[in-house]
CHARMM internal coordinates of N, CA and C (Angstrom, degrees):
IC EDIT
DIST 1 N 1 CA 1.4487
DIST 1 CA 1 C 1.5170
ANGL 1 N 1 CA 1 C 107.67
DIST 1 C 2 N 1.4986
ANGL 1 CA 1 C 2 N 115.15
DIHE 1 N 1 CA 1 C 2 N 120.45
DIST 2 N 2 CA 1.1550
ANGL 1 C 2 N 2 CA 106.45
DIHE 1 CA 1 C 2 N 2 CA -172.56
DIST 2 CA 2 C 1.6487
ANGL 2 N 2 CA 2 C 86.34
DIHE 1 C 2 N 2 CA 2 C -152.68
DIST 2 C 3 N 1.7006
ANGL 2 CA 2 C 3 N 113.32
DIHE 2 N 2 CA 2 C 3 N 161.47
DIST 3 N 3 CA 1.3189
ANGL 2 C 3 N 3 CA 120.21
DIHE 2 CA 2 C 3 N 3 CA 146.14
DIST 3 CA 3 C 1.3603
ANGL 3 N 3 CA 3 C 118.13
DIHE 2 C 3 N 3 CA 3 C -158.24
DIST 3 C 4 N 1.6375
ANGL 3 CA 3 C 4 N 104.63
DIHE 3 N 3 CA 3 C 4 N 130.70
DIST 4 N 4 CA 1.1262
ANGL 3 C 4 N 4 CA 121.24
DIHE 3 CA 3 C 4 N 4 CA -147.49
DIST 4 CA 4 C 1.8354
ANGL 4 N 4 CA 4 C 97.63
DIHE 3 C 4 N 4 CA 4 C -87.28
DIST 4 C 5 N 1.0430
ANGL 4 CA 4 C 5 N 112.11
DIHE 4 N 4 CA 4 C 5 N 163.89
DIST 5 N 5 CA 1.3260
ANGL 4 C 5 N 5 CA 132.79
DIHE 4 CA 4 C 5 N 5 CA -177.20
DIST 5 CA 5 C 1.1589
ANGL 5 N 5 CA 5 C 119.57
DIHE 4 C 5 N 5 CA 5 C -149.13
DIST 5 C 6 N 1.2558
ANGL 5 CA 5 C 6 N 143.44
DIHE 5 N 5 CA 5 C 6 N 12.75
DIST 6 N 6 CA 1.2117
ANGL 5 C 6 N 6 CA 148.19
DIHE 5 CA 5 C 6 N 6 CA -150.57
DIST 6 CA 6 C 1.6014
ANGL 6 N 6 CA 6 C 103.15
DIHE 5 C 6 N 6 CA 6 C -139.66
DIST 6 C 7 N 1.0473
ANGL 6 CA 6 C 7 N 136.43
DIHE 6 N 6 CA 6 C 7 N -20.44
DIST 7 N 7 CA 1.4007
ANGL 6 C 7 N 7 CA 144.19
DIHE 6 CA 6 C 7 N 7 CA -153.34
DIST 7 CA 7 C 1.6155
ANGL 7 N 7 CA 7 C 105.67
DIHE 6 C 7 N 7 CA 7 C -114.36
DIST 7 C 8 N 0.8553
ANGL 7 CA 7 C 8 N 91.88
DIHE 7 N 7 CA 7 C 8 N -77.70
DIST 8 N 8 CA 1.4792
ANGL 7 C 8 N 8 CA 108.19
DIHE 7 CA 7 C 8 N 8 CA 173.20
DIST 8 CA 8 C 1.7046
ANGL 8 N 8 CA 8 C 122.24
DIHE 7 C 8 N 8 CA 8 C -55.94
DIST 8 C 9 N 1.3230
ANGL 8 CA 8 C 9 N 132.26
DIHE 8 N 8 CA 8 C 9 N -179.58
DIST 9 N 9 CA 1.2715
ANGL 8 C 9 N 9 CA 143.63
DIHE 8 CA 8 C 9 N 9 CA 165.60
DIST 9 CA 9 C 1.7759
ANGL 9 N 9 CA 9 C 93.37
DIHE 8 C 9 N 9 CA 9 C -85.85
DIST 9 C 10 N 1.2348
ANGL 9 CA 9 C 10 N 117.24
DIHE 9 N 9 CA 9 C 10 N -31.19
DIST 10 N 10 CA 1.5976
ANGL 9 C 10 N 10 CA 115.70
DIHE 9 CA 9 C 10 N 10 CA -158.78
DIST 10 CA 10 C 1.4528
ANGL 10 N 10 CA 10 C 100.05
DIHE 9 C 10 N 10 CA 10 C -137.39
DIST 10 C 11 N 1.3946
ANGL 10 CA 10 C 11 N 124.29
DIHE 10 N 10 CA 10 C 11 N 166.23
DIST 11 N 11 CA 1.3898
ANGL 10 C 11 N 11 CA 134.37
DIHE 10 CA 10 C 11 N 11 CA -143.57
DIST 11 CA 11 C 2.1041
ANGL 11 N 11 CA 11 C 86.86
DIHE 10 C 11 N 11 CA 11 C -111.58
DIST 11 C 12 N 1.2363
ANGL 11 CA 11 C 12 N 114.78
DIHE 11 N 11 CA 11 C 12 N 107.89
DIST 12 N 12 CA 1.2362
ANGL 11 C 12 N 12 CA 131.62
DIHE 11 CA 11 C 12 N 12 CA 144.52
DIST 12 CA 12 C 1.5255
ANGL 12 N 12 CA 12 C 132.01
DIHE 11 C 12 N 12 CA 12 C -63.05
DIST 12 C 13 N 1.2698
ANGL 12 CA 12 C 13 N 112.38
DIHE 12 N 12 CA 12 C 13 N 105.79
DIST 13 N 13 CA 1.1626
ANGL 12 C 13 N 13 CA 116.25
DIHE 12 CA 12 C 13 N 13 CA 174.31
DIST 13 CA 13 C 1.9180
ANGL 13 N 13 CA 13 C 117.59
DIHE 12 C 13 N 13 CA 13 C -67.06
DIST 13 C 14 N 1.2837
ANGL 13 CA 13 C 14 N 138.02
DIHE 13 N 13 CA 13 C 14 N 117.19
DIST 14 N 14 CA 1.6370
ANGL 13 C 14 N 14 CA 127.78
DIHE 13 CA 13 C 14 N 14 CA -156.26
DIST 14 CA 14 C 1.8988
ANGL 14 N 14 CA 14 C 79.15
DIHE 13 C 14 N 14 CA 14 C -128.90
DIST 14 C 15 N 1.5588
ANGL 14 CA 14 C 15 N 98.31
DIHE 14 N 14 CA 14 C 15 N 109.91
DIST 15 N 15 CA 1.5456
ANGL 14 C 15 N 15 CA 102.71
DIHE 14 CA 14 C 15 N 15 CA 152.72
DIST 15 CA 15 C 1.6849
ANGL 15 N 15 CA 15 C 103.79
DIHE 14 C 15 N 15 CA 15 C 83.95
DIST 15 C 16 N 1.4138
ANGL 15 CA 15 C 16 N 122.33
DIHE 15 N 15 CA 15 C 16 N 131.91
DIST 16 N 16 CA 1.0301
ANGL 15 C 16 N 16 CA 138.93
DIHE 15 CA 15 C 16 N 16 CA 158.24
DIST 16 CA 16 C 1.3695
ANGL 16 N 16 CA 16 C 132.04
DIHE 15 C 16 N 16 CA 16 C 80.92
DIST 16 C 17 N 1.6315
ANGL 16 CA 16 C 17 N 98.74
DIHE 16 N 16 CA 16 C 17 N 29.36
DIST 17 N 17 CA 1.4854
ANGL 16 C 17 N 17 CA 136.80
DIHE 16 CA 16 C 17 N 17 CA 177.77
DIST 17 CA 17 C 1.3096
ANGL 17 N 17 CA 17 C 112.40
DIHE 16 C 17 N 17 CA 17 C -47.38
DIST 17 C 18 N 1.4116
ANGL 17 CA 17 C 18 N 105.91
DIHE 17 N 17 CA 17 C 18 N -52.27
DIST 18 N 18 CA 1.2866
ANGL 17 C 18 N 18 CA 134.94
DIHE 17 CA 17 C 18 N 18 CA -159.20
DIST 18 CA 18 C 1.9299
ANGL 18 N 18 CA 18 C 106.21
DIHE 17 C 18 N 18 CA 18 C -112.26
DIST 18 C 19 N 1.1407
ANGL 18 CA 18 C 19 N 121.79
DIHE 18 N 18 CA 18 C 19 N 113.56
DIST 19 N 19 CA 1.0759
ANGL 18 C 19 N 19 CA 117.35
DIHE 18 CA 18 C 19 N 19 CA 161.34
DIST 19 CA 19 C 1.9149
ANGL 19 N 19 CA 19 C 130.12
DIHE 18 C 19 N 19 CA 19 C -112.90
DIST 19 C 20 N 0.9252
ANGL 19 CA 19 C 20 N 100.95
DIHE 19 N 19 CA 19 C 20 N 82.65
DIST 20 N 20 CA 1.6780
ANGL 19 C 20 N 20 CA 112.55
DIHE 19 CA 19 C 20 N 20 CA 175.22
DIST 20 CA 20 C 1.1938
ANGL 20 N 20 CA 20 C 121.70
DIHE 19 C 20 N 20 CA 20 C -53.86
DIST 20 C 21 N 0.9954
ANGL 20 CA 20 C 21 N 131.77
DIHE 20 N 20 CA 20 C 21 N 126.50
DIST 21 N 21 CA 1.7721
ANGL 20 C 21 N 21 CA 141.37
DIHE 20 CA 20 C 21 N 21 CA 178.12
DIST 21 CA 21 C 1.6188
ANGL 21 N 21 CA 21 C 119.69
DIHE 20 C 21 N 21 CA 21 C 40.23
DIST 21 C 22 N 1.8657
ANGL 21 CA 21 C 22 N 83.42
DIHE 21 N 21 CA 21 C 22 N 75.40
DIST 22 N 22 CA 1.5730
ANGL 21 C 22 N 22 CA 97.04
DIHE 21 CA 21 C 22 N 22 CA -162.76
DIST 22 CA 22 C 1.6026
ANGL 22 N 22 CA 22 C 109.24
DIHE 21 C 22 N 22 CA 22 C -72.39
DIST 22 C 23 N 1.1546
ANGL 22 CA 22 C 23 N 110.51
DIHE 22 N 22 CA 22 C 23 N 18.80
DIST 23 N 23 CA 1.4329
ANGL 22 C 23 N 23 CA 106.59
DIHE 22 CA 22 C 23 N 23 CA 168.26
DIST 23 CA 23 C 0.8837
ANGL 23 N 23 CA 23 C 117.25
DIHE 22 C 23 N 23 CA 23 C -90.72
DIST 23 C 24 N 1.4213
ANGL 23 CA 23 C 24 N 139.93
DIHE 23 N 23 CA 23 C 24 N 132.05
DIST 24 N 24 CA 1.6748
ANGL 23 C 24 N 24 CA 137.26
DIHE 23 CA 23 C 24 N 24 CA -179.72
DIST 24 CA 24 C 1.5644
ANGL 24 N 24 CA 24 C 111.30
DIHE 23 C 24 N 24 CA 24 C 80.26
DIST 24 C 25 N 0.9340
ANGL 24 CA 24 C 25 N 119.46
DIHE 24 N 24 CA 24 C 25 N -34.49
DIST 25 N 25 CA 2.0128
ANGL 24 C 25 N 25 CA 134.09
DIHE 24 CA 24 C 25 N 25 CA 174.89
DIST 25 CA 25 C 1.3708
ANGL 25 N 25 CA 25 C 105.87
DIHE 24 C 25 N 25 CA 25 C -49.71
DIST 25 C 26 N 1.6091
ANGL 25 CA 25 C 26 N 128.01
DIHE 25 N 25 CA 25 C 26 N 121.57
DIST 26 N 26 CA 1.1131
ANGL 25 C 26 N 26 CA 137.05
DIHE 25 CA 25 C 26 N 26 CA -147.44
DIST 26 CA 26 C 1.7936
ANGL 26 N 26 CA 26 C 84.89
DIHE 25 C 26 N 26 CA 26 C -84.89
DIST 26 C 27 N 1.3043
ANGL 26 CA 26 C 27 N 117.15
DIHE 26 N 26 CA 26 C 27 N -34.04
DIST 27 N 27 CA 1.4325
ANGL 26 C 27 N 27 CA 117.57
DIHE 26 CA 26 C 27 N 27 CA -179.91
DIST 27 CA 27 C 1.0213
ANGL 27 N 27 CA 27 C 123.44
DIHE 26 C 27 N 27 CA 27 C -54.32
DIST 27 C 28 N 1.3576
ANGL 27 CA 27 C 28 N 128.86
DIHE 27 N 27 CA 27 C 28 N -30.74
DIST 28 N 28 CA 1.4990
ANGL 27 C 28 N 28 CA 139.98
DIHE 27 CA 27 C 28 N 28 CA 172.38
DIST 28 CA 28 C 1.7305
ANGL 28 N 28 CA 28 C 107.78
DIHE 27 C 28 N 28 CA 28 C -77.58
DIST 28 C 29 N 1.2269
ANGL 28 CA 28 C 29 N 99.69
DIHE 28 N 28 CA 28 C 29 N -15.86
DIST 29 N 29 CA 1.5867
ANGL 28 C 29 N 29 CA 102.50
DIHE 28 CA 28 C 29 N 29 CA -177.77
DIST 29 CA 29 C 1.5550
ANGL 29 N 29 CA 29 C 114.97
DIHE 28 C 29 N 29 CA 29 C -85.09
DIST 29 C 30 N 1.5070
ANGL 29 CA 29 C 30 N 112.54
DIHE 29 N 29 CA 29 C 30 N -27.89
DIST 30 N 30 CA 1.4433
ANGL 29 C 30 N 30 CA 133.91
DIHE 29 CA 29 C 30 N 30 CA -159.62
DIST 30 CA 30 C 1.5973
ANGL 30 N 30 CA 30 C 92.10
DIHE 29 C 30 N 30 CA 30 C -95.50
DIST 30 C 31 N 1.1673
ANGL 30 CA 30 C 31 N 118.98
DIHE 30 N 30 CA 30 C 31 N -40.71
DIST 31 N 31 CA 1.3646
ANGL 30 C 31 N 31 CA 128.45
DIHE 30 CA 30 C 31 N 31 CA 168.54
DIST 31 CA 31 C 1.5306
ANGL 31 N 31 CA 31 C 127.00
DIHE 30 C 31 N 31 CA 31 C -56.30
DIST 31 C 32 N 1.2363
ANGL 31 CA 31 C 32 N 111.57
DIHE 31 N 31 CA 31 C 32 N -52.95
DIST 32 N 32 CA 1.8245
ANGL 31 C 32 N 32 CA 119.69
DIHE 31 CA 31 C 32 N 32 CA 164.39
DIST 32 CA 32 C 1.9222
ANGL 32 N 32 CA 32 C 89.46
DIHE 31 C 32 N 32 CA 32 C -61.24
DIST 32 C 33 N 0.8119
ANGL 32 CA 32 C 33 N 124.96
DIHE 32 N 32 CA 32 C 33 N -59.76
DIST 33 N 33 CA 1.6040
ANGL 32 C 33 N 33 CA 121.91
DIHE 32 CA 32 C 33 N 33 CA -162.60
DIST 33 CA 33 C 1.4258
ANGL 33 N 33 CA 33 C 108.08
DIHE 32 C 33 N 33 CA 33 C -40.24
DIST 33 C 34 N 1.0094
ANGL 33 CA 33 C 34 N 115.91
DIHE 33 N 33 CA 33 C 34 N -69.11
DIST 34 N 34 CA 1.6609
ANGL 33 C 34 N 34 CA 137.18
DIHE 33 CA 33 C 34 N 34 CA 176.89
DIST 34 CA 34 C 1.2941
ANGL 34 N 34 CA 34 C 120.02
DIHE 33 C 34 N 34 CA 34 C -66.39
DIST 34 C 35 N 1.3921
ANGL 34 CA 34 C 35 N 104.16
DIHE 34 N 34 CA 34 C 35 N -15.06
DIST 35 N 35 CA 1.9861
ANGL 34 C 35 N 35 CA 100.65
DIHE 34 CA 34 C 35 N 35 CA 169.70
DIST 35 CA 35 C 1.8237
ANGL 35 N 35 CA 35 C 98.55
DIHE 34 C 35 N 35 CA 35 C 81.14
DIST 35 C 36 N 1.6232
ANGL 35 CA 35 C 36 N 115.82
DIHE 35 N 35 CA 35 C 36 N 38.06
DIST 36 N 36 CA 1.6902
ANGL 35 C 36 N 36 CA 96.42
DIHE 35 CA 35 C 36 N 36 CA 175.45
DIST 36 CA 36 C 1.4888
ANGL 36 N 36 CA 36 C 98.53
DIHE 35 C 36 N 36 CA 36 C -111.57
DIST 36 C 37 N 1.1411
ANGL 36 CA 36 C 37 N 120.40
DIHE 36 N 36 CA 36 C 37 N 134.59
DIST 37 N 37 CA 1.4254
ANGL 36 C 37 N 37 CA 143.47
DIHE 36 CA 36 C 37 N 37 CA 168.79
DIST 37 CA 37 C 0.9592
ANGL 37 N 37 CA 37 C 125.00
DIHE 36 C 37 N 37 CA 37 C -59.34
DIST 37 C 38 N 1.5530
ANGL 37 CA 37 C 38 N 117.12
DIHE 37 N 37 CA 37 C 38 N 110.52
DIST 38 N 38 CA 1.4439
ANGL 37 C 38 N 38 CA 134.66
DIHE 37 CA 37 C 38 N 38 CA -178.62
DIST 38 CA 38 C 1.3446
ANGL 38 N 38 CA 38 C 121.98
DIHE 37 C 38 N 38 CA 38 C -121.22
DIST 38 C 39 N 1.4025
ANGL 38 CA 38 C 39 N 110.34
DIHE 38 N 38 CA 38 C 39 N 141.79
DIST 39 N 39 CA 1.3894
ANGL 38 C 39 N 39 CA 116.47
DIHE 38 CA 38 C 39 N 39 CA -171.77
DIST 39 CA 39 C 1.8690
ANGL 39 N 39 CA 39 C 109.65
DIHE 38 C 39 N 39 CA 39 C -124.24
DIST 39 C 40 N 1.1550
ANGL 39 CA 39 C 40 N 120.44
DIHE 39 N 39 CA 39 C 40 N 149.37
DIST 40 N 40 CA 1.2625
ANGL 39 C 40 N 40 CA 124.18
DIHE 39 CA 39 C 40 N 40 CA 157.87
DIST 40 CA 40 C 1.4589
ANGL 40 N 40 CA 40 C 129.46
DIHE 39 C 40 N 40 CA 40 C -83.11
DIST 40 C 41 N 1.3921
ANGL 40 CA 40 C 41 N 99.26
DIHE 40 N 40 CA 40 C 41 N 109.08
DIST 41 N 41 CA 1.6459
ANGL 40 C 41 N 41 CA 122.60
DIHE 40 CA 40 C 41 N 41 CA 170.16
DIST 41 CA 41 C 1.5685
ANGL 41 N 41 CA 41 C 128.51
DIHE 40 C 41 N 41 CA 41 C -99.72
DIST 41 C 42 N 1.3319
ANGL 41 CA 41 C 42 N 93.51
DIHE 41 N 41 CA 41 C 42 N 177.36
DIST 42 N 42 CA 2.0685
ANGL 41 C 42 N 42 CA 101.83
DIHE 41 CA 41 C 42 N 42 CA -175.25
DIST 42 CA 42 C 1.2582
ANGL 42 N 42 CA 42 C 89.96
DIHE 41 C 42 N 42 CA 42 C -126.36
DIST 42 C 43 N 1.4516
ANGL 42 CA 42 C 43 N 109.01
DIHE 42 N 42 CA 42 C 43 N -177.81
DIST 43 N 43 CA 1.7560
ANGL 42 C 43 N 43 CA 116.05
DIHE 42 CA 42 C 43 N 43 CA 135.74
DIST 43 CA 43 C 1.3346
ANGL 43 N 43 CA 43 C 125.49
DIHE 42 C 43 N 43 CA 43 C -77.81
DIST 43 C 44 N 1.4453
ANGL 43 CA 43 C 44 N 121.69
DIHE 43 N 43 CA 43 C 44 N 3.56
DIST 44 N 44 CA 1.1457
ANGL 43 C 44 N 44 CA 129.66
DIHE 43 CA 43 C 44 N 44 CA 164.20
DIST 44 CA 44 C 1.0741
ANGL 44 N 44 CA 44 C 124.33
DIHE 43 C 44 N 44 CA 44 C -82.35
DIST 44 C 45 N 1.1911
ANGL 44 CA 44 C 45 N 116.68
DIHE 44 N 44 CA 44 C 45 N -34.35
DIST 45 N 45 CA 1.7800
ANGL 44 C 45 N 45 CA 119.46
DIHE 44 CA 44 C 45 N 45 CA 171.93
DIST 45 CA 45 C 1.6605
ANGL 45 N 45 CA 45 C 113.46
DIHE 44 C 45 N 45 CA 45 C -98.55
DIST 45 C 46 N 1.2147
ANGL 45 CA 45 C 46 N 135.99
DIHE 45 N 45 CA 45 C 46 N 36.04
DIST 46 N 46 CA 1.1507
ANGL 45 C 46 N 46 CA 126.94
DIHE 45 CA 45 C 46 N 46 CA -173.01
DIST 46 CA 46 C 1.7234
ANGL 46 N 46 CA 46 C 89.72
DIHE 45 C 46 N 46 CA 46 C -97.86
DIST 46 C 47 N 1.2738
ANGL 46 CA 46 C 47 N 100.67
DIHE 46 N 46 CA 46 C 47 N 161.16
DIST 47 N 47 CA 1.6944
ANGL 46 C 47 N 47 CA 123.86
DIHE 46 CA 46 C 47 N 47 CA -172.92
DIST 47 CA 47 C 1.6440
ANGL 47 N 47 CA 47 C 91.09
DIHE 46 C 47 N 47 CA 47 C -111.00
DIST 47 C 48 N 1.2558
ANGL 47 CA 47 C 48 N 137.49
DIHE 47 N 47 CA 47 C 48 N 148.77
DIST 48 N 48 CA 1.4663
ANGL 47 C 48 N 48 CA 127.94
DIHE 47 CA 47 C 48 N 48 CA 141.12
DIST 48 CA 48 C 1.8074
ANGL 48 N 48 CA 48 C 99.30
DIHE 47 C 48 N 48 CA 48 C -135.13
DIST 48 C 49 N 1.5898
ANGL 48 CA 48 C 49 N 94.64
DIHE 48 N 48 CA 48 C 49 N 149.87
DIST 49 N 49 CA 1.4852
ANGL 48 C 49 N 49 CA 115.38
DIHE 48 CA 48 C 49 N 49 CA -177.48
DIST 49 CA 49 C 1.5100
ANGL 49 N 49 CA 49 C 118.14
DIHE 48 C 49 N 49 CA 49 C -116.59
DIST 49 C 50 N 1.5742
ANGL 49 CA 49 C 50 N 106.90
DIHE 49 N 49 CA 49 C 50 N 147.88
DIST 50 N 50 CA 1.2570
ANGL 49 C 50 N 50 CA 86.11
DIHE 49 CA 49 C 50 N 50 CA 174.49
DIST 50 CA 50 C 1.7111
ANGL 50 N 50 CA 50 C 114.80
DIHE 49 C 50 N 50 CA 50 C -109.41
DIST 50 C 51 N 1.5505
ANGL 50 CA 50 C 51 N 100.02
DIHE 50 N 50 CA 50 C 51 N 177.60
DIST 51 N 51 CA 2.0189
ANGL 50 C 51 N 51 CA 91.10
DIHE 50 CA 50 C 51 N 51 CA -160.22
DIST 51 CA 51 C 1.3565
ANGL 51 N 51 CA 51 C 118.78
DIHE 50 C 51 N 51 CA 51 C -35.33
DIST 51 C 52 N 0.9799
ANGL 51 CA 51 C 52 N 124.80
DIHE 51 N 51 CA 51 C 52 N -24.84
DIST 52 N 52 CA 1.5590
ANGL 51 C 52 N 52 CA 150.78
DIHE 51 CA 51 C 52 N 52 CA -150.80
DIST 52 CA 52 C 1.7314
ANGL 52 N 52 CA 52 C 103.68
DIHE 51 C 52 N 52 CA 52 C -83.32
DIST 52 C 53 N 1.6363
ANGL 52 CA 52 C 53 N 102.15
DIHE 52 N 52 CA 52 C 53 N -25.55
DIST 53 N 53 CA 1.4229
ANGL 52 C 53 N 53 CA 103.21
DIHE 52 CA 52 C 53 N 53 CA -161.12
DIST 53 CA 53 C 0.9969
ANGL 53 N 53 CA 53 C 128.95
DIHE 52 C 53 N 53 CA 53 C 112.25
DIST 53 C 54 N 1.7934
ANGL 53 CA 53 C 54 N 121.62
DIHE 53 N 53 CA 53 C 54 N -52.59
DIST 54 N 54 CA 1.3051
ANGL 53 C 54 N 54 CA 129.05
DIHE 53 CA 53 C 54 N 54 CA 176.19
DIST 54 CA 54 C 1.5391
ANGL 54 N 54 CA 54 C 120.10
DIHE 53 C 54 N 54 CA 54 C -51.10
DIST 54 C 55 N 1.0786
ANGL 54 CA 54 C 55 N 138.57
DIHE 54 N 54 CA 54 C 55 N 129.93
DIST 55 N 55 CA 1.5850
ANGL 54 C 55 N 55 CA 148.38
DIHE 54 CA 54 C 55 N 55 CA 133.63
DIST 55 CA 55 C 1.3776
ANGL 55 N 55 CA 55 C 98.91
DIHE 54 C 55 N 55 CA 55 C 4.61
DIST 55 C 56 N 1.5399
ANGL 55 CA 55 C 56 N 114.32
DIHE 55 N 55 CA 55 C 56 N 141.99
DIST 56 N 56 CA 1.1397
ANGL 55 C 56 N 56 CA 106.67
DIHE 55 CA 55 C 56 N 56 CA 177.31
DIST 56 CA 56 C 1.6898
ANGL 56 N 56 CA 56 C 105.70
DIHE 55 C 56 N 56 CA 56 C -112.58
DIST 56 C 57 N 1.1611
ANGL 56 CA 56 C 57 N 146.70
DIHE 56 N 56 CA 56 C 57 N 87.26
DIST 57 N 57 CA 1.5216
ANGL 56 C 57 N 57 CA 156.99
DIHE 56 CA 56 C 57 N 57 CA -179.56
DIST 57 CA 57 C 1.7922
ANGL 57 N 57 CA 57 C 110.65
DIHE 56 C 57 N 57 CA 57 C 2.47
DIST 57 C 58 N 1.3645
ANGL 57 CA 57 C 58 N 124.49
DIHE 57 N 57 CA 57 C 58 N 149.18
DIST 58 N 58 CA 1.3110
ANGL 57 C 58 N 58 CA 123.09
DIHE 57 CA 57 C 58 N 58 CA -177.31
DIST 58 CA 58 C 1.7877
ANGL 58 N 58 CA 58 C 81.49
DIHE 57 C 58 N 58 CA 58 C -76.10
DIST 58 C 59 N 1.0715
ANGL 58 CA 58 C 59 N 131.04
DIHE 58 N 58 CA 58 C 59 N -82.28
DIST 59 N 59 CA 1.1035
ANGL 58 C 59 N 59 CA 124.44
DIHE 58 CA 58 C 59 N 59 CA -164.78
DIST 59 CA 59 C 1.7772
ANGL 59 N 59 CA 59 C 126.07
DIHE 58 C 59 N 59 CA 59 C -23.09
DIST 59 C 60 N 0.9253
ANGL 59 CA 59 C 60 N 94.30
DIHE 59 N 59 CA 59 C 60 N -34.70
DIST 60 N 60 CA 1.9674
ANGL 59 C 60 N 60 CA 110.92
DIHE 59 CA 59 C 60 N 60 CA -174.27
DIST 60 CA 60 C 1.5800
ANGL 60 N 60 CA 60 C 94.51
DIHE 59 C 60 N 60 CA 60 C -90.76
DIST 60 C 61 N 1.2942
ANGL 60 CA 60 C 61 N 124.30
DIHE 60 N 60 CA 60 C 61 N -38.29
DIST 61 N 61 CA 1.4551
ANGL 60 C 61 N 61 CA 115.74
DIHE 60 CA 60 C 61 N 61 CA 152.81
DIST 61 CA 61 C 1.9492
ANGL 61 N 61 CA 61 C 137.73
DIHE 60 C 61 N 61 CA 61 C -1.22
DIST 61 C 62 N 2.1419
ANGL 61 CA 61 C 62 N 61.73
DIHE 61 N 61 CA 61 C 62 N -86.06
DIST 62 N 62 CA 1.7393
ANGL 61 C 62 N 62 CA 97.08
DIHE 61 CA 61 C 62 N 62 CA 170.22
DIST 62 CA 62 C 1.2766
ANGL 62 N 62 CA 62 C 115.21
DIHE 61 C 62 N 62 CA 62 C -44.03
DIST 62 C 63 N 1.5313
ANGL 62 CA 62 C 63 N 114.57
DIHE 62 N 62 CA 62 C 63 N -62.25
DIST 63 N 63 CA 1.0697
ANGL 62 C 63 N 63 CA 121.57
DIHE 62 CA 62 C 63 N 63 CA -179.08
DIST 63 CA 63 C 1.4530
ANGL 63 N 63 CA 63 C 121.94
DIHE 62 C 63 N 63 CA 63 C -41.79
DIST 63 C 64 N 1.2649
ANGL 63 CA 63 C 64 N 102.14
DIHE 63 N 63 CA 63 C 64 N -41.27
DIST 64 N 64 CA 1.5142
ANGL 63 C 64 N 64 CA 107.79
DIHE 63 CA 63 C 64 N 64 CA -160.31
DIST 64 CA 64 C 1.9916
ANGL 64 N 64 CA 64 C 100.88
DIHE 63 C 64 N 64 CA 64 C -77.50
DIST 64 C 65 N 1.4269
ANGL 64 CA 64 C 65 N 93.82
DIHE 64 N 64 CA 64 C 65 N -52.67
DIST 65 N 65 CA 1.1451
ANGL 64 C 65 N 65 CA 95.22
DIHE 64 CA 64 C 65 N 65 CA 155.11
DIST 65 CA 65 C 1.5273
ANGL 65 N 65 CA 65 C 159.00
DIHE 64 C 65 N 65 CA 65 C 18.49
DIST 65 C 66 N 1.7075
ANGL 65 CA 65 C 66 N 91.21
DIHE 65 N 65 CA 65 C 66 N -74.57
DIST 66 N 66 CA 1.4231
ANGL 65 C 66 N 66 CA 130.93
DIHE 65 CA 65 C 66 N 66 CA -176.80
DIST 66 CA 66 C 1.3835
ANGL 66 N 66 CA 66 C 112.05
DIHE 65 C 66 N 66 CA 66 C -90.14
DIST 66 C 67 N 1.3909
ANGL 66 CA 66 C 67 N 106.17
DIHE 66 N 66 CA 66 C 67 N -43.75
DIST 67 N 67 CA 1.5382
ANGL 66 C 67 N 67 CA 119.71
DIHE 66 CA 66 C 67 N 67 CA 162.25
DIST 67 CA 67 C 1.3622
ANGL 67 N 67 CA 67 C 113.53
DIHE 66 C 67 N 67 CA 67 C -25.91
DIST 67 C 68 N 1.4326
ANGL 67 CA 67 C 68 N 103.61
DIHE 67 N 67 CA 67 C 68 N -85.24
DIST 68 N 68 CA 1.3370
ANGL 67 C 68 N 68 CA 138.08
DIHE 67 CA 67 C 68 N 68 CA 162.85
DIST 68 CA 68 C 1.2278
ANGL 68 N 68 CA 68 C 94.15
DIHE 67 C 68 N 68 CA 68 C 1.38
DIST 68 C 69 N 1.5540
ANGL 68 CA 68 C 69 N 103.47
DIHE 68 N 68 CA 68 C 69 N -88.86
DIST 69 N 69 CA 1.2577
ANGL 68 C 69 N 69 CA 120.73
DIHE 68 CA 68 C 69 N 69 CA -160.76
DIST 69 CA 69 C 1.6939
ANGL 69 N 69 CA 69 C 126.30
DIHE 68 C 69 N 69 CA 69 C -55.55
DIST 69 C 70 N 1.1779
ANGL 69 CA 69 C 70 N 76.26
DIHE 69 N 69 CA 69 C 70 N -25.02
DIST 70 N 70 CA 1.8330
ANGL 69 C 70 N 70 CA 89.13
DIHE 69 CA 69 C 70 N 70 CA 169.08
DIST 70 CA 70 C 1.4414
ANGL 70 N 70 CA 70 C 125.00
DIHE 69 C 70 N 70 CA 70 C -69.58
DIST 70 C 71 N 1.4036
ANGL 70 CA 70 C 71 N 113.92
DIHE 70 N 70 CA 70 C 71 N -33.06
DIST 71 N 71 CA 1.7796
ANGL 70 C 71 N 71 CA 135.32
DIHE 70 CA 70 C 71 N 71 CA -174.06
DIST 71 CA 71 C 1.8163
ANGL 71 N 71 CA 71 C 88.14
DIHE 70 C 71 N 71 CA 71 C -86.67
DIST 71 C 72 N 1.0507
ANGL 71 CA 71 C 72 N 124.79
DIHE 71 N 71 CA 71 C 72 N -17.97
DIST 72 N 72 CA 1.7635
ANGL 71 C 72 N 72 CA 105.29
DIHE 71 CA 71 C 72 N 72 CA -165.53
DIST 72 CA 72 C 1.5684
ANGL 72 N 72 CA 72 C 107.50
DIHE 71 C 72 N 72 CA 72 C -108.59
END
COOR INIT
IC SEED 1 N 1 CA 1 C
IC BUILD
């Protein structure tokens, strides 16, 4: 878990965005330790932004989406 500030114009979050099966996961442990705030999510509720800040649209989503799905 790290976020960098030094590289960028803006502070990158590198690693541990995502925490999966916070039971037993040393990350969830390091997290109660240190007092960082965690919430329970889906892929249904995720937000994405673009560099700018703005929300990124369900529609532009889709799009992106499909992309995706096309490269995999």
């Amino acid at each position: 878990m790290w976020t960098d500030r030094s590289t960028l114009s803006a502070p990158v979050d590198l690693g541990a965005g995502w925490i999966q099966t916070s039971e037993g996961n040393p990350i969830s442990s390091l997290c109660k330790h240190f007092n960082i705030k965690t919430r329970k999510t889906d892929y249904d509720n995720d937000i994405l932004y673009w560099k700018d800040g703005k929300e990124v649209k369900e529609k532009d989503q889709n799009v992106a989406e499909k992309l995706y799905e096309q490269v995999m």
